[in-house]
Structures are given as structure tokens and as C-alpha cells.
VOKOLDO-855037 format. One record per residue (C-alpha): x, y, z; residue in three letters. Coordinates in steps of 0.5 Angstrom, whole numbers, plus 500, padded with zeros to 3 digits. Last residue first. Layout:
# residues N
XYZAla ...
END
This chain:
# residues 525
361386280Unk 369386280Unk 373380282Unk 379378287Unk 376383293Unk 379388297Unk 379386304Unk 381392309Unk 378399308Unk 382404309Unk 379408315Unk 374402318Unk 380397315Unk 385401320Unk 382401326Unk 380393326Unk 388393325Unk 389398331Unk 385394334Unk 388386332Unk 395390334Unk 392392342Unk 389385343Unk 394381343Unk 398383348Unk 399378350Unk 407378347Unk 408385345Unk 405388339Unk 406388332Unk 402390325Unk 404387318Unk 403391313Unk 399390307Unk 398391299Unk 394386295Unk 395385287Unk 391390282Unk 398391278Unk 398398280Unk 397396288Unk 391393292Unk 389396298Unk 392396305Unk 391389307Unk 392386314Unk 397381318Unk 396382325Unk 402380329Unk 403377337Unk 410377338Unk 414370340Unk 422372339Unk 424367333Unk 415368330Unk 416376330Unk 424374325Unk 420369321Unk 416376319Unk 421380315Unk 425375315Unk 421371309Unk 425376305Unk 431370305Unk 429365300Unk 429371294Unk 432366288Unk 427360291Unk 422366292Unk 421366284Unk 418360284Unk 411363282Unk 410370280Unk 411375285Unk 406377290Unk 406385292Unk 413387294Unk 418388299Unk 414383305Unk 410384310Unk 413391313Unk 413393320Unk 408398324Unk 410397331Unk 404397336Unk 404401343Unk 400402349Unk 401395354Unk 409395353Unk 412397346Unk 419399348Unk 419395354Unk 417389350Unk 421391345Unk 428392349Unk 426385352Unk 426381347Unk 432384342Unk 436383349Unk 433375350Unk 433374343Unk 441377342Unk 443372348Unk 439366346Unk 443366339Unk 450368341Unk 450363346Unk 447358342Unk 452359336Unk 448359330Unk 447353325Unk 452350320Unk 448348314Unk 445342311Unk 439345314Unk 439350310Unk 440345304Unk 433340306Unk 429347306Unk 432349299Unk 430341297Unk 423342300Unk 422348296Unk 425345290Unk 420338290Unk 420333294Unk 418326291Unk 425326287Unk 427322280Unk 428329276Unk 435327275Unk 437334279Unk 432332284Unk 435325285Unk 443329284Unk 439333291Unk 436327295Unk 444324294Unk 447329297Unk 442330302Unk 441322304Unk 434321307Unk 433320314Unk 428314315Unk 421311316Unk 420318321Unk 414320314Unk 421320310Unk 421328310Unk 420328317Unk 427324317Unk 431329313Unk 428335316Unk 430333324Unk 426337328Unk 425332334Unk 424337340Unk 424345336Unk 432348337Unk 432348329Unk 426353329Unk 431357335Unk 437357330Unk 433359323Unk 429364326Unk 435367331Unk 438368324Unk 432370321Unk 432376326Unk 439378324Unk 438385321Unk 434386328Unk 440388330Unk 440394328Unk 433397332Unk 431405330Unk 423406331Unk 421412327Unk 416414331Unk 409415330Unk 407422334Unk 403423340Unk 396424340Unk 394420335Unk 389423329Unk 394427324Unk 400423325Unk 397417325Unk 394417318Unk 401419315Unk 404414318Unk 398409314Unk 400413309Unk 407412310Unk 407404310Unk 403404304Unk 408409300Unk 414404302Unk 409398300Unk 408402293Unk 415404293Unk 418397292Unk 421396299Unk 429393300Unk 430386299Unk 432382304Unk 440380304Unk 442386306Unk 439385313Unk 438392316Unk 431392318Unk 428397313Unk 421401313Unk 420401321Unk 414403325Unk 412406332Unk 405408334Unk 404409341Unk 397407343Unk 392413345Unk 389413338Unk 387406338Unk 383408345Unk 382399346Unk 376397349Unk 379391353Unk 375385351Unk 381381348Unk 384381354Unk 389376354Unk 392371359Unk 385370362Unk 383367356Unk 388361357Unk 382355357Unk 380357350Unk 385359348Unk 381357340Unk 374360342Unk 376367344Unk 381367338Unk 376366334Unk 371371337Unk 377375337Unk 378374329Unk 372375327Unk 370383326Unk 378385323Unk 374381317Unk 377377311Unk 379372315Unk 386367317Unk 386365324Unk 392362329Unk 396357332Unk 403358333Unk 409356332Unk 415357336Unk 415351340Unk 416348346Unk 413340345Unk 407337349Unk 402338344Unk 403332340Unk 406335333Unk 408331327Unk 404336323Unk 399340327Unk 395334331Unk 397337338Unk 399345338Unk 393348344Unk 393355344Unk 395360349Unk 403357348Unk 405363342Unk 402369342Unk 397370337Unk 399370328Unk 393373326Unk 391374318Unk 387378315Unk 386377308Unk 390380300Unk 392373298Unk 399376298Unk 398378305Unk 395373308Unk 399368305Unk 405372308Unk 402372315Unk 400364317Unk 405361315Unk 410366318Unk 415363321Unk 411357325Unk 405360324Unk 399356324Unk 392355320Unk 385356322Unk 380358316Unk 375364315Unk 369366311Unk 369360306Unk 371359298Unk 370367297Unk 377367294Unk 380371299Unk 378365304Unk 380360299Unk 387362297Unk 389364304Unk 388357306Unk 391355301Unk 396359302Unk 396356309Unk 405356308Unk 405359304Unk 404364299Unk 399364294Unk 404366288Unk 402369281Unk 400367276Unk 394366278Unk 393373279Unk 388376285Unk 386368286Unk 394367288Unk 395360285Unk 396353289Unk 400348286Unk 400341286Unk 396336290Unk 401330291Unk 408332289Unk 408340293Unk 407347292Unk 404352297Unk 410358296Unk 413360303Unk 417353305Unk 417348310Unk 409347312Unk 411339311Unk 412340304Unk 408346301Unk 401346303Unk 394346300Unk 386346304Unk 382342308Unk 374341307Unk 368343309Unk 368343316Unk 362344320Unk 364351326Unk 359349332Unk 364352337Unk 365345338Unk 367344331Unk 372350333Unk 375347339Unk 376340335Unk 379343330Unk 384346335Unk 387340338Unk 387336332Unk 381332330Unk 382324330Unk 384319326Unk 388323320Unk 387320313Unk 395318310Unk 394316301Unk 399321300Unk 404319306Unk 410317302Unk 408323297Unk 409327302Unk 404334301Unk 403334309Unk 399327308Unk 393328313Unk 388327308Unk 380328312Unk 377322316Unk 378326323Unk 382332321Unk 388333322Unk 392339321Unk 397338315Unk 391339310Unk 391346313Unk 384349315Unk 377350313Unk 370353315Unk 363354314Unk 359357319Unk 352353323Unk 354355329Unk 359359330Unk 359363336Unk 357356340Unk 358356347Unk 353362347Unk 349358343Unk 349352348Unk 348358354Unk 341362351Unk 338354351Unk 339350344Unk 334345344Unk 328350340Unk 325346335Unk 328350328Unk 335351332Unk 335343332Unk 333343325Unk 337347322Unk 344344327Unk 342338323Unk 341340317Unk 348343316Unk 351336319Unk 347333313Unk 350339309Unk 357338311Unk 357331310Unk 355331303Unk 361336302Unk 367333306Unk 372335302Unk 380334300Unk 385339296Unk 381346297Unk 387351294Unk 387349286Unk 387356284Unk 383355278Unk 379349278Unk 379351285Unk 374357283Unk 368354281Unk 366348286Unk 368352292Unk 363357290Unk 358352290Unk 361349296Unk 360356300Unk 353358298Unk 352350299Unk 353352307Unk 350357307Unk 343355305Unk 344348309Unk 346354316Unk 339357314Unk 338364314Unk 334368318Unk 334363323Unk 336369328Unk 341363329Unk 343362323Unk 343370322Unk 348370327Unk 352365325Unk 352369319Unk 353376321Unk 360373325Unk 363369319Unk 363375314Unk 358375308Unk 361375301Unk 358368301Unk 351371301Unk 353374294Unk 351369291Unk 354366283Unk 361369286Unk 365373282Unk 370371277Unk 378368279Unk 384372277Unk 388371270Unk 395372269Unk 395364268Unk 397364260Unk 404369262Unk 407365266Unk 412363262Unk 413372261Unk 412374268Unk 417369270Unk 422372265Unk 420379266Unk 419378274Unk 427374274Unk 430381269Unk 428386274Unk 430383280Unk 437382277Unk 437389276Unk 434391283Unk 441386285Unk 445390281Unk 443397283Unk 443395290Unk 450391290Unk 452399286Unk 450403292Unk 453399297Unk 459399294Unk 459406293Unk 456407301Unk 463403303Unk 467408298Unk 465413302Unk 466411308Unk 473409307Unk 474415303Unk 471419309Unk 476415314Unk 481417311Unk 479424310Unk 479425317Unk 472425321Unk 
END
């Protein structure tokens, strides 16, 4: 290299250097004055009256079946516990208690007189269990507005796909659960419901979009919850609410009654699961394929230690944050254990452009049949004027709130070339498929810092690229908790493998949370 190109090189790693230290600056000042106005909420939720509710959704079908416990004794544990944390996270915005118990009862009675043969409760793995989903999923009777004022009084006349899949599974529904405005943003807030709060700290974001979701399940509400994953809905509240989140391969998994969607549509989305165990999740996946099971094997005994582990600290995207150094230390630990216990040794997986995976995102999320943001905003009715939606909310007269108001101005904005676009998922794609194949994971950040306080990711849109760009090329991804940080809020990684194969991230994260514990609660006992 000559002295001039040294100079050119020098003074671009200056320039680096001091747009790092700025914006670490600015982030500095945005957490002191946010930490500050929230200050009174800085408060997590108390520990549960019964423990039972601590128990994961597979011991407890079992021990309902067993007739150790009775499903009616489960689920008031779970509405009990529901009754005394959503005054302070605001996280279950519809319910079906009295229901739920009489359908409770039934399933007591039916087990107690001996109808169920060994095949009906085969077909059952979660009879009896409590569980929750998204208010944007339909569910026969239950609120299905989507956080629009415009359909706030709006009930779903059927089940969703997926819900009817569970139910049939013997899973009773209690309630559903908060979401920003239809799922576009990563923090649940919106005019009809208000907002949700991190149980860990309520001054803190739950994420989004299932941050209800994750609130809930965190918060020992229910044992697990169905949510879907369009960029990362499922896996950022999972990590800022400290759970187990699994985005799947998409098209294994029926669609139909998600939002506008009919199920015939080519989507990126994704439907999938959110626990506070490894151990529930294939059963879950199992009962939610359904008929696609012979696309994955879930049953496959997996030699964790035999799989190639890659991993990544940084993507290259200089509009995301860079890792604080407590997920940095996370991430490495995690390596660290591989080292010592795998056959071969991680690798440091060098990929530049996966920098533009929000790029791809934001293209192939516009690509989706009928995505048109300015119409769904209106219930279809109409396509609000951007312009004059934005001088409304700037005079406090919308209906939408900030999330909905930055997703309307993105997609105000020209989107990528197609060619481009289609040419680098296809490369990126295909390189990481051969990369990782049937025997290795990638280990990739969830986020570069624990869960902020709210509204501060209006100031940080673009970090939602650390799992958006998994949803643009249609990987499978484990989200799972690796502690908690000097602040007491979760830790977490995002666990990658190639498309259908499911069940090698799920193992790794089934590895992990045996070795390093998985879900920390929100209380002390």
C-alpha cells in the first residue's frame, strides 16, 4: 500500500472512529433522559401466589392426564397469575376465563370417565394446558382489531389456522394478547389497548410484535403462546422478555386468519411459538405443521457437539448499533463453551453483505400480495394521505401512534431495485445454505443491548436488521436467553440454521439452557 492510499485508509478508519464515538454519545444521552421520565415504572412484576405456574406446558398436559393435577386447578393458577401481573404490564387485552374453566372441567371429566382412548390422547399432547396468542390472530369471538381504532370494537368469527390446530391439540385459550399497530413495529403500543411493559422492568420495552405475548409467558401468565414472525416479531420479544422463541421455516405452517392474511398468499412470515422451555417447543412445532411434518426432523437425535458452530458479532450495517459489551461477552461465552466441548472449532463466519439484510427485508416485505400500509391502516376502507396522516399526528388528532407513523414514512420511500434484490437473497441464500447445511448453526446476535426503555427504538429503527434479515432469506431461528445483565434485564442469542432444518437450532438451544440455564425469572423467591 502507498502513502496515499494509507492516508485514504487512515482518515476513513478516523472518520469511522469518530461517527462511533458520537453516536455511543447520543446513545448515552437518549438512555439518561428516558431512564429518567420513566423512572417511576422502573419496577418488574412480584412473584407468583402458586408455583404451579412456573411448570412448562409438557409436564403439565402430562400430569393432567396422569390426573395428578386437574386441568380446572391449572388453569385458574394461570388466570390467577394473569389477574396479578396485567395491571402492570398490560400485556393480555381480551379474556375468556369463565370459558376457559367450564371447558377445564370438561376435559377433568372426560379424563376422570375414561373416554379418551391412548390414540385421542396422542392427538392431544396439550390437553387441558392453558395458553394465549396474538390479538391479531383470530380467535372465534375474541377481539381481533389489530390495534386499529377504526376496528376496536372488531371480534374474529372463526379460528385461525394455527389456533384451531392447538385447540385441537386440547390446548383451552384464555385470552389474547397486545400488539403494536397491525404487528409493523418493535415495540407493542397502540390507541386501543395501550402499552405493554417489559415484566423485568417496566420501564422498559417488551418488544414487538408478540410483546404480549412474551410479557405474559415471562411473567408466568401461561406456559407458552402461538405468535408470528414477519421480521422478527416473534424473536425480539422474546429476547427483551427473557423467553424461548421459535421463528420455523417458513411455508410449513398454515397463515389463514393472521391479520388480513387468507393463507393462499407468498409470505415471509412465519408462524410459530414462544416458551419458557427448549423442552416445548418441538411438541408444539409437531402439532402446528401438522401435515408438512415430513419436511422436518423434529425427532432426529441431534450430536450438538458434532455440528459445525459458526458465529458473528457484527454484520457490517453502520446504521445498526454495535454490541454493548455484555452481549459481545455473551456471544463469546457461548463460543467459548464450544471450543472446549465441540469437535471442531467455531468459526468466525465472515459475510459482508449481509450489512444490507434490512434492505432485502424491507424490499421482499413490500413484495407480500396486497401489502399496502396506507389502505390496512383504514381496515382496507380507504388509503390515508401520508402527508396529511403525519401534520394529524403532529396536531395530536391521529388514530396511529409513532411506530405506525415511522412504518407509514418508510414506505413512503423508494424501494430497492428488484433485480439487485432478488440477485443478492438468491446469492446470500444459497451461500448460507451450503455454509451451514445439515450440520452446523450460526450463533447471531439478537439485538446490541438488553431492552431499552420505551420509544427509544423510534431513534434506533434500523437495529430490527439483526433479525429482520433471517425472515428476508427464510431461515429457521431459535431465540434464547443466556442470563440476565448488570441491569437484571435478559441476555440472548439468536441460534441459525438452514431452511428445514429446524431441529438442529432448537437442539443447540435445548444444549445451551441445560448448560447455562435458560429462563431466568422476573421475580426472586
Amino acid at each position: 500500500m502507498d502513502f496515499k492510499e494509507a492516508c485514504k485508509v487512515g482518515m476513513l478508519t478516523l472518520i469511522l472512529k469518530i461517527f462511533i464515538l458520537i453516536r455511543f454519545c447520543i446513545d448515552k444521552l437518549i438512555d439518561f433522559v428516558f431512564g429518567r421520565y420513566y423512572k417511576s415504572l422502573a419496577h418488574g412484576v412480584p412473584k407468583p401466589t402458586n408455583l404451579l405456574v412456573l411448570q412448562c406446558a409438557t409436564s403439565l398436559a402430562k400430569q393432567i392426564r396422569k390426573q395428578k393435577l386437574s386441568s380446572e386447578e391449572v388453569v385458574r393458577a394461570f388466570i390467577e397469575r394473569i389477574e396479578q401481573v396485567n395491571p402492570l404490564i398490560n400485556a393480555v387485552v381480551d379474556f375468556r376465563f369463565e370459558v376457559a374453566i367450564e371447558e377445564a372441567k370438561r376435559v377433568d371429566q372426560r379424563i376422570k370417565n375414561q373416554e379418551f382412548t391412548r390414540e385421542e390422547f396422542d392427538a392431544k399432547p396439550f390437553l387441558g394446558v392453558p395458553f394465549t396468542t396474538k390479538e391479531s390472530n383470530a380467535c372465534k369471538g375474541m377481539k381481533h382489531s389489530f390495534g386499529l381504532v377504526c376496528r376496536k370494537q372488531r371480534r374474529a368469527i372463526e379460528d385461525a389456522d394455527a389456533i384451531q390446530l392447538i385447540k385441537r391439540a386440547g390446548g383451552i385459550l384464555i385470552g389474547v394478547t397486545n400488539v403494536p399497530i397491525l404487528n409493523m413495529w418493535q415495540e407493542t403500543s397502540n390507541l386501543v389497548y395501550g402499552r405493554t411493559n417489559n415484566p423485568y422492568n417496566c420501564s422498559r420495552t417488551a418488544g414487538g410484535s408478540c410483546g404480549g405475548e412474551a410479557a405474559i409467558i415471562a411473567a408466568c401468565g401461561v406456559p407458552f403462546g402461538i405468535g408470528n414472525d414477519w421480521g422478527g416479531s416473534i424473536r425480539i420479544p422474546a429476547f427483551a422478555c427473557g423467553i424461548f422463541g421459535h421463528k420455523p421455516t417458513c411455508d410449513l405452517i398454515p397463515t389463514r386468519g393472521v391479520v388480513y392474511r387468507t393463507g393462499k398468499e407468498p409470505t415471509i412470515m412465519a408462524v410459530g411459538v414462544l416458551t419458557r422451555t427448549t423442552r416445548d417447543i418441538i411438541p408444539l412445532l409437531k402439532v402446528l405443521v401438522d401435515g408438512n411434518m415430513n419436511k422436518l426432523q423434529l425427532d432426529r437425535d441431534v450430536q450438538v457437539y458434532d455440528l459445525q458452530i459458526y458465529y458473528m458479532l457484527d454484520c457490517g450495517d453502520l446504521r445498526m448499533n454495535t454490541l454493548s459489551s455484555e452481549m459481545n461477552a455473551a456471544i463469546l461465552r457461548i463460543v467459548a463453551h464450544f471450543q472446549v466441548n465441540s469437535r471442531s472449532i467455531p468459526q468466525k463466519l465472515m459475510l459482508s453483505k449481509l450489512k444490507y439484510g434490512y434492505d432485502l427485508w424491507d424490499f421482499w416485505s413490500r413484495q407480500e400480495t396486497n401489502a399496502n400500509l396506507a389502505r390496512d391502516l383504514t381496515d382496507r376502507k380507504r388509503a390515508v394521505n401520508p402527508l396529511i396522516e403525519i401534520l394529524k399526528y403532529l396536531t395530536f388528532a391521529s388514530e396511529y401512534n409513532i411506530g405506525a407513523m415511522l412504518s407509514l414514512i418508510n414506505y413512503m420511500l423508494p424501494v430497492k431495485n428488484c433485480e439487485w434484490a432478488c440477485n443478492l437473497t438468491a446469492a446470500l441464500s444459497d451461500l448460507l445454505t451450503e455454509t451451514l447445511g445439515d450440520n452446523a448453526v450460526l450463533l447471531y446476535p439478537s439485538a446490541p443491548w438488553t431492552a431499552r426503555h420505551h420509544n427509544t427504538s423510534i431513534f434506533r429503527p434500523y437495529n430490527v436488521g439483526y433479525n429482520s434479515v433471517w425472515s428476508a432469506l427464510n431461515f429457521p431461528v431459535t431465540q434464547m436467553p443466556l442470563g440476565l445483565d448488570s441491569e437484571g434485564l435478559p441476555l440472548g442469542i439468536q441460534v441459525v440454521a438452514a431452511p428445514y432444518q429446524d431441529h438442529l437450532s432448537i437442539n443447540v438451544a435445548k444444549e445451551l439452557e441445560e448448560i447455562f440455564g435458560g429462563y431466568v425469572p422476573p421475580f426472586k423467591f
